[in-house]
N, C-alpha and C positions, 0 to 999 in steps of 0.2 A: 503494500500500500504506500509506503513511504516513497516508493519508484514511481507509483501514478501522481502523487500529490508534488513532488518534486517537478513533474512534468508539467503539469499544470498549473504551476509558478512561472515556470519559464516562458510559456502562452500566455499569461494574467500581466506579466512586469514587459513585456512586450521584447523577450529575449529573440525567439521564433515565431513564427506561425505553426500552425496546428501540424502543416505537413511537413515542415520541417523536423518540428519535434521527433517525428512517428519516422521519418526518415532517418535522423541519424541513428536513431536506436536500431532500425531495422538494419542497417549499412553498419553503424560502429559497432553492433554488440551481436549481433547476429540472430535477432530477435525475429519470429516470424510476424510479428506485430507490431507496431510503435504504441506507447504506453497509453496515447488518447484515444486511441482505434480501442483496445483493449478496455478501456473504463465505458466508453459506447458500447460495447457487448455487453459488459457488466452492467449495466445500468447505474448512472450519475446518481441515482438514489441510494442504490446499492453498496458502493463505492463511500458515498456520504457516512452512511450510518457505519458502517466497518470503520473509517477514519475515525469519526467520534468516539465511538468504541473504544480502540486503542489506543484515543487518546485520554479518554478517563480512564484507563487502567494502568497507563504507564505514564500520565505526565512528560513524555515526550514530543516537544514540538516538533518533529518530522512527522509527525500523525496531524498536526494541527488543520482541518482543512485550508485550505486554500477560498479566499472569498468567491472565486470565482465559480468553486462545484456550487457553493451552497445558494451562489445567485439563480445559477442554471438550473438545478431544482426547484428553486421558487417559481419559476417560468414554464416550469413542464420540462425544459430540454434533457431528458432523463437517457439519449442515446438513442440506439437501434431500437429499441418499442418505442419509443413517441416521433421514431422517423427523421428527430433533430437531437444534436448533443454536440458535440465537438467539429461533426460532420453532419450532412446531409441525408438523409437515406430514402429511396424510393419505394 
């Protein structure tokens, strides 16, 4: 989780775009996915609550969501079920 949240810092502080993100991971780490594709599967709700989770049980800020999941959930953009999250889907 700490690997999706970290990703969507670097989207949120305006380091990458979304496809960049998803690209280097897939090109530098040899991931068959980049970590925003992945949180869209998971679902941004999904994703949310699991963060919060571990982050009341360990008081570790690398769980701390990121504002950005928790705006997108506010909005519905919850991923591949709501059809929008990171990306678009038909």
């Amino acid at each position: 989780m700490a690997y999706l949240n970290e990703a969507v810092w670097e989207l949120y502080e305006g380091v990458a775009s979304a496809e960049d993100v998803d690209t280097a991971a897939k090109l530098g780490l040899n991931h068959p996915m980049g970590p925003l594709a992945l949180a869209d599967l998971i679902g941004l709700d999904v994703v949310l609550a699991i963060m919060k989770s571990l982050y009341q049980r360990t008081n570790n800020e690398k769980y701390l969501p990121c504002p950005l999941i928790e705006k997108m959930v506010k909005k519905s953009k919850l991923g591949r079920k709501t059809k929008e999250g990171f990306y678009e889907y038909l």
